[in-house]
C-alpha positions as CSV (number, residue, x, y, z in Angstrom):
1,X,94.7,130.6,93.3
2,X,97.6,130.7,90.8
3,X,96.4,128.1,88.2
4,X,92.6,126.9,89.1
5,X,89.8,127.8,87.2
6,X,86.5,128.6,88.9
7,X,85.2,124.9,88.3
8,X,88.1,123.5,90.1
9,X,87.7,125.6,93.3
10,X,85.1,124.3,95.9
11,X,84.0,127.8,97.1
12,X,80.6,129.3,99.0
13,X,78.6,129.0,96.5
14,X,79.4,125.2,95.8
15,X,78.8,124.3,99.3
16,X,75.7,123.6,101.6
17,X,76.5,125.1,104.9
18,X,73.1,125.4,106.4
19,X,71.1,122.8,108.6
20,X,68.0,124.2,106.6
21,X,69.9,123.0,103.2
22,X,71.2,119.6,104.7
23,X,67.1,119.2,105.7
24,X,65.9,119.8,102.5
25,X,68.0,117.4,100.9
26,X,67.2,114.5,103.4
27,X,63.6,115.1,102.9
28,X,63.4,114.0,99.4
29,X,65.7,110.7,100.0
30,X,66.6,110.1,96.3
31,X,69.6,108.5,97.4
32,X,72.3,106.1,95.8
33,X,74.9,104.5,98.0
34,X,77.7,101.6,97.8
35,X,79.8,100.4,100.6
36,X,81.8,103.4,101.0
37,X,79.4,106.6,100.8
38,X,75.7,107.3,100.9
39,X,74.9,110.2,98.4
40,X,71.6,111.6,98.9
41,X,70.7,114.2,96.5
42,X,67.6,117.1,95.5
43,X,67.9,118.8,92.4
44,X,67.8,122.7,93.2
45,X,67.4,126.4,91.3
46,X,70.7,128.0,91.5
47,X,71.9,126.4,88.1
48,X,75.0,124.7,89.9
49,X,75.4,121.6,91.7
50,X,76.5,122.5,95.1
51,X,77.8,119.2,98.3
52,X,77.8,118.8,101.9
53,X,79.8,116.4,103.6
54,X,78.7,114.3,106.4
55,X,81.3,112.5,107.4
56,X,81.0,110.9,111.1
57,X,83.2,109.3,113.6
58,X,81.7,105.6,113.6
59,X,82.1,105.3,110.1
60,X,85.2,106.9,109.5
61,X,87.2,107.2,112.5
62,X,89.5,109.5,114.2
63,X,89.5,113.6,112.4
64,X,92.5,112.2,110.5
65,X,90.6,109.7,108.7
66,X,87.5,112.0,108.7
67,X,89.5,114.7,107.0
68,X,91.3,112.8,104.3
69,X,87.8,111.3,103.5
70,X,86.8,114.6,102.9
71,X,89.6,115.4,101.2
72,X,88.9,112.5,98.7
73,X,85.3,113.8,98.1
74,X,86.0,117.3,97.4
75,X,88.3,116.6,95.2
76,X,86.2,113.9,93.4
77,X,83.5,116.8,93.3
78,X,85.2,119.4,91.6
79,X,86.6,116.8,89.2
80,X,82.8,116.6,88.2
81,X,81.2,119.5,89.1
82,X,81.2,120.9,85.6
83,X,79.1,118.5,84.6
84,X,76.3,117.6,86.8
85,X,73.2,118.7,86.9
86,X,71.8,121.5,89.0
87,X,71.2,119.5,92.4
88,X,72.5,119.5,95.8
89,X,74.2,116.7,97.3
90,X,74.9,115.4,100.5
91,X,77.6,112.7,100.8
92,X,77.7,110.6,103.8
93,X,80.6,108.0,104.6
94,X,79.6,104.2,105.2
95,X,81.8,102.0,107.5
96,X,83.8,100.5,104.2
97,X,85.4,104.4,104.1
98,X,87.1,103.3,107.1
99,X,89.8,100.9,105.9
100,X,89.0,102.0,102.3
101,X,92.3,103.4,100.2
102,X,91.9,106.6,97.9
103,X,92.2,104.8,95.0
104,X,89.0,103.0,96.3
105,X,87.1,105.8,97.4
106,X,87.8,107.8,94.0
107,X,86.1,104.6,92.3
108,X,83.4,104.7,94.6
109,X,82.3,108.4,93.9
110,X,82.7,107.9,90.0
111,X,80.6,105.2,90.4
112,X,78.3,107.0,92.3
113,X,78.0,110.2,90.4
114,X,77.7,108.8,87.0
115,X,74.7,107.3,88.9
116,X,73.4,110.3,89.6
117,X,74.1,111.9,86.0
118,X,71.5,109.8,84.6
């Protein structure tokens, strides 16, 4: 990447990709959650904070809208990243993602991580 910085990246090691990880994280529920996303979160061991998206059809809508969601929360994450505690995090989109702009959804997420901060 010509000008990013490690924190800026959203690679492996900042990512849950197992079903095993996802699990985990549901089965503590410590959640916070607005209209647009659901964040459910488990602190973890690794030092880092590391998200999974779960983004679904019903409350999203077509794989466009799905993938610019996702968009929007990656880029929130790594815009924070730096700075939250070691924990894993698993953000799910809410029906108000659908006709949601970015500008809303960036709000959201601040909202919802400063949350999660304290």
């Amino acid at each position: 990447m010509s000008g990013a910085t490690a924190r800026q990246r959203f690679g492996r090691p900042q990512r849950l990709l197992k079903a095993s990880e996802f699990e985990a994280v549901y089965a503590q529920r410590r959640r916070v959650a607005d209209s647009c996303f659901a964040v459910n979160f488990a602190p973890n061991e690794l030092g880092h904070a590391r998200l999974g998206l779960a983004i679904g059809v019903k409350a999203a809508g077509n794989a466009v809208a799905r993938n610019r969601v996702k968009r929007v929360v990656r880029e929130s994450f790594r815009g924070v990243a730096a700075r939250m505690p070691a924990m894993d995090l698993v953000v799910g989109a809410r029906t108000g993602t659908r006709t949601a702009h970015n500008a809303r959804l960036r709000e959201s997420l601040d909202a919802l991580w400063k949350q999660i901060e304290k």
